[in-house]
C-alpha positions in Angstrom: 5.2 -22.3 -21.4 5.9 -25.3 -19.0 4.9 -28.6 -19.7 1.6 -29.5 -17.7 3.3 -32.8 -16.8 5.8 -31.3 -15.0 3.0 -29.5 -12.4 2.9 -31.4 -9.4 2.3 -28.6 -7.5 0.4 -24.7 -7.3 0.9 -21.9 -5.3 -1.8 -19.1 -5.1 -1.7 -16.1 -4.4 -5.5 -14.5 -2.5 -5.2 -11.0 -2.6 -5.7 -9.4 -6.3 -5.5 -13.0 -7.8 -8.6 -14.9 -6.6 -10.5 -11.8 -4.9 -10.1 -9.2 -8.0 -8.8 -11.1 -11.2 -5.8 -9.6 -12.1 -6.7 -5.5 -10.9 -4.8 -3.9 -8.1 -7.1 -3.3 -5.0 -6.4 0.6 -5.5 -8.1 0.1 -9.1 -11.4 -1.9 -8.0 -11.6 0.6 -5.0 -10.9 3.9 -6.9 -13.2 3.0 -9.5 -16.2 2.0 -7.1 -15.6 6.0 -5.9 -16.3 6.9 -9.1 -19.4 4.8 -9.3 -20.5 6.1 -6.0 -19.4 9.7 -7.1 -17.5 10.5 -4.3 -15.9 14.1 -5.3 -12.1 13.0 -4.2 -9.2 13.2 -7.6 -7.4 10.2 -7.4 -4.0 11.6 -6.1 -6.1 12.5 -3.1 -7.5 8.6 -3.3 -4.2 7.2 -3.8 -3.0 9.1 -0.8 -5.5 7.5 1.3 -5.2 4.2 0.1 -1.3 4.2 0.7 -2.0 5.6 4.5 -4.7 3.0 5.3 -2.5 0.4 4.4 0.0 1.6 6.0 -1.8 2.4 9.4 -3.5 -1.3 9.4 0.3 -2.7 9.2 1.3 -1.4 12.6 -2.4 -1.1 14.4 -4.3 -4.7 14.9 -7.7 -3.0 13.5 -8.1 -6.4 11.3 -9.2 -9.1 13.7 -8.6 -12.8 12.9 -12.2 -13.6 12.5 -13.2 -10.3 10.6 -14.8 -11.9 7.2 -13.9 -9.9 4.0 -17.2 -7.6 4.5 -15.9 -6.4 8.4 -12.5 -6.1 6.3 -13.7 -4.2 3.9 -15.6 -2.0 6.2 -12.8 -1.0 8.4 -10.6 0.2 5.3 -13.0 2.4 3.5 -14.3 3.6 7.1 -10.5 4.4 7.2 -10.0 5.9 3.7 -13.0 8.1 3.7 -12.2 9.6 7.6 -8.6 10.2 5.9 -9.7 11.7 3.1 -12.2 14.1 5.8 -9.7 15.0 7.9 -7.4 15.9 5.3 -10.1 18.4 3.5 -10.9 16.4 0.7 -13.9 16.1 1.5 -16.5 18.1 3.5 -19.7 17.1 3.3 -19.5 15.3 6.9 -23.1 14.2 6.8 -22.5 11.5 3.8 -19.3 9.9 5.3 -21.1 6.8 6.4 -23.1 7.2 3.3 -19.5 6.9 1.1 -18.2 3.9 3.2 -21.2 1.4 3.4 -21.8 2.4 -0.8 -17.9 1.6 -1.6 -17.1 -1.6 0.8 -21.0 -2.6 -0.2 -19.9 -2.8 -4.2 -16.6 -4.0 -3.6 -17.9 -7.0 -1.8 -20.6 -7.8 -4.6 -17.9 -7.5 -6.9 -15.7 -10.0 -5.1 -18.6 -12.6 -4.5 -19.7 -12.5 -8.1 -16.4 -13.3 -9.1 -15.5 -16.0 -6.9 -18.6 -17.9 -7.5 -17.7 -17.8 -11.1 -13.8 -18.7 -10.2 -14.9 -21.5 -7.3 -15.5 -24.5 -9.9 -12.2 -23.8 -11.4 -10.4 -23.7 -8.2 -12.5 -27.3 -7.1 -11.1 -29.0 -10.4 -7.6 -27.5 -10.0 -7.4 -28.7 -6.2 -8.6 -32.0 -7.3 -5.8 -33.0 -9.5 -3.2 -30.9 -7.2 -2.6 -30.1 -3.6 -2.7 -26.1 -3.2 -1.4 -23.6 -1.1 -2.3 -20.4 -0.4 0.8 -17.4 0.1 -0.5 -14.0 0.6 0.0 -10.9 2.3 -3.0 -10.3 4.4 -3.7 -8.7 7.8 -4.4 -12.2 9.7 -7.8 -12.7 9.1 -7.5 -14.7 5.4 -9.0 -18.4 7.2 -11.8 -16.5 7.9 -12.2 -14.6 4.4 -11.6 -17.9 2.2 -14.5 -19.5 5.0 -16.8 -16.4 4.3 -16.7 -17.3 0.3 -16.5 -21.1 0.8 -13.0 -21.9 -0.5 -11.3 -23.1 2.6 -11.7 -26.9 1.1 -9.7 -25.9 -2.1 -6.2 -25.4 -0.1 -4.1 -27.5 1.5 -2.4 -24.9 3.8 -2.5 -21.1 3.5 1.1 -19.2 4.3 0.0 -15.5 5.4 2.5 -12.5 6.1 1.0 -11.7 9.1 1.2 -15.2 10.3 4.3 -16.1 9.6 6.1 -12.4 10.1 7.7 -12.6 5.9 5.8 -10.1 3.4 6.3 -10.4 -0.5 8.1 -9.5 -2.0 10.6 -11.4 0.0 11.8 -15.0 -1.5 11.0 -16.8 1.7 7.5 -16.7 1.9 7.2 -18.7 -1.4 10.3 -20.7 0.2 7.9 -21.9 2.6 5.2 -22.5 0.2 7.5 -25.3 -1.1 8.1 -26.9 2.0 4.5 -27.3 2.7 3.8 -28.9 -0.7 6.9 -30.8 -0.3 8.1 -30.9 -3.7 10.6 -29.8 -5.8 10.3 -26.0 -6.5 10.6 -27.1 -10.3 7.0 -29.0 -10.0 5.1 -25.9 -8.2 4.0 -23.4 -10.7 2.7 -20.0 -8.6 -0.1 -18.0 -9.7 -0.6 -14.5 -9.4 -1.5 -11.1 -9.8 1.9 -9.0 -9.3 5.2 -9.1 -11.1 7.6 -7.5 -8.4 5.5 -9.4 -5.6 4.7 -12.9 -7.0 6.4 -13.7 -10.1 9.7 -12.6 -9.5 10.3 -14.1 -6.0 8.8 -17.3 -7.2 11.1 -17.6 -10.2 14.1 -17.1 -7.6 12.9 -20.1 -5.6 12.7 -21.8 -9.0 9.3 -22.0 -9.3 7.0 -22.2 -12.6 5.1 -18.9 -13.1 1.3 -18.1 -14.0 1.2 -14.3 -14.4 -2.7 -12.9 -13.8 -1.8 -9.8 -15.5 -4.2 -6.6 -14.9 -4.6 -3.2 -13.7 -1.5 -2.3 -11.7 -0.6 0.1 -9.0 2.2 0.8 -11.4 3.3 0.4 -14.9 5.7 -3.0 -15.2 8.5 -3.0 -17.4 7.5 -3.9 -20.7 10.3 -6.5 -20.4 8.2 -7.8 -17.8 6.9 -12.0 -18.2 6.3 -15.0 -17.3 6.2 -18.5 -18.1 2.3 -18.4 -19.2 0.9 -14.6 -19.2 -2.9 -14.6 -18.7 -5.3 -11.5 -18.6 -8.4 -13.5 -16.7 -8.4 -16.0 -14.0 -10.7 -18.0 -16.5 -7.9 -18.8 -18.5 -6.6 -21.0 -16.2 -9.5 -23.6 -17.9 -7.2 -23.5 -21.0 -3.9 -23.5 -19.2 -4.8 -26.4 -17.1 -7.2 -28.6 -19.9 -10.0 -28.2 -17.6 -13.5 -28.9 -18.4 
């Protein structure tokens, strides 16, 4: 644990963090297919997940003012026409059906959760300036404006901005530089070990690890300077109201 006096400084990471407390995006999507009771396994799931994401890296399908809704949209639009063409599904006539139920829940899910989150990140922001580093597809200005959190960072540092992707050091190196402090004063909050953690303890950082549902197991030597299981938390970490 850090001392609190020594925070000058926070870094947050958006995607999984703020927009999913602490679960991988594979996990809040696989499990709203289940919900919906789309017939897919979830190797077959996986598979699509892993092909969207990497399709929307190379194609500009995400537009700069897409909101998180048209975002959400285009990637189970995406996942689902995979998963068609592939065979694992076949029931053509409910493919819009799928999409609009999955993105539909996955959006209530996020907007229940940052209203809940918001105050927290309106208290934090007023004792500390705040940036934002994520990897996202261009369009996060317009996501934090859709859920009305634009006023609680300073700047926002995003991959496909700035052309660096996490894990890579440097995008956290240029988190620093916009807070202008010493690394030693930030602490960086977030949702992934290999991705946020680890790269921000090699810029010598302070670390907040959201810790949830991963894509994959982390090494049970895996930690952090605080470990928390809920964005919530952060109440305690912090001493807010």
């Amino acid at each position: 644990m850090f001392k609190l006096e020594d925070i000058k400084g926070i870094i947050f990471d958006y995607g999984g963090t703020i927009d999913s407390n602490g679960k991988h995006w594979a996990e809040v999507l696989w499990e709203s297919y289940q919900d919906q009771q789309i017939p897919v396994t979830k190797e077959a799931f996986r598979e699509a997940f892993v092909y969207v994401e990497r399709y929307l890296a190379v194609h500009p399908i995400i537009k700069e003012e897409d909101n998180f809704c048209i975002l959400l949209n285009k990637k189970v639009d995406l996942q689902i026409g995979y998963l068609f063409d592939k065979g694992y599904l076949t029931a053509n006539d409910k493919k819009a059906e799928y999409s609009l139920a999955v993105s539909t829940q996955c959006y209530n899910f996020v907007k229940g959760l940052i209203s809940k989150e918001k105050p927290v990140l309106e208290q934090l922001h007023a004792k500390y300036p705040m940036v934002v580093v994520s990897n996202f597809y261009g369009n996060i200005h317009a996501v934090l404006k859709d859920f009305d959190l634009l006023d609680c960072f300073d700047e926002i540092i995003e991959s496909a901005v700035v052309g660096i992707r996490k894990p890579d050091p440097a995008i956290f190196t240029l988190g620093v530089e916009k807070l202008n402090l010493p690394a030693s004063n930030i602490v960086v909050i977030g949702d992934s070990y290999k991705k946020d953690i680890v790269p921000a303890m090699e810029n010598g950082c302070k670390t907040i690890w959201l810790k949830g549902l991963g894509w994959e197991k982390d090494d049970e030597s895996a930690t952090a300077d605080v470990v928390i299981t809920d964005f919530m938390e952060l109440k305690d970490v912090f001493h807010l109201k």
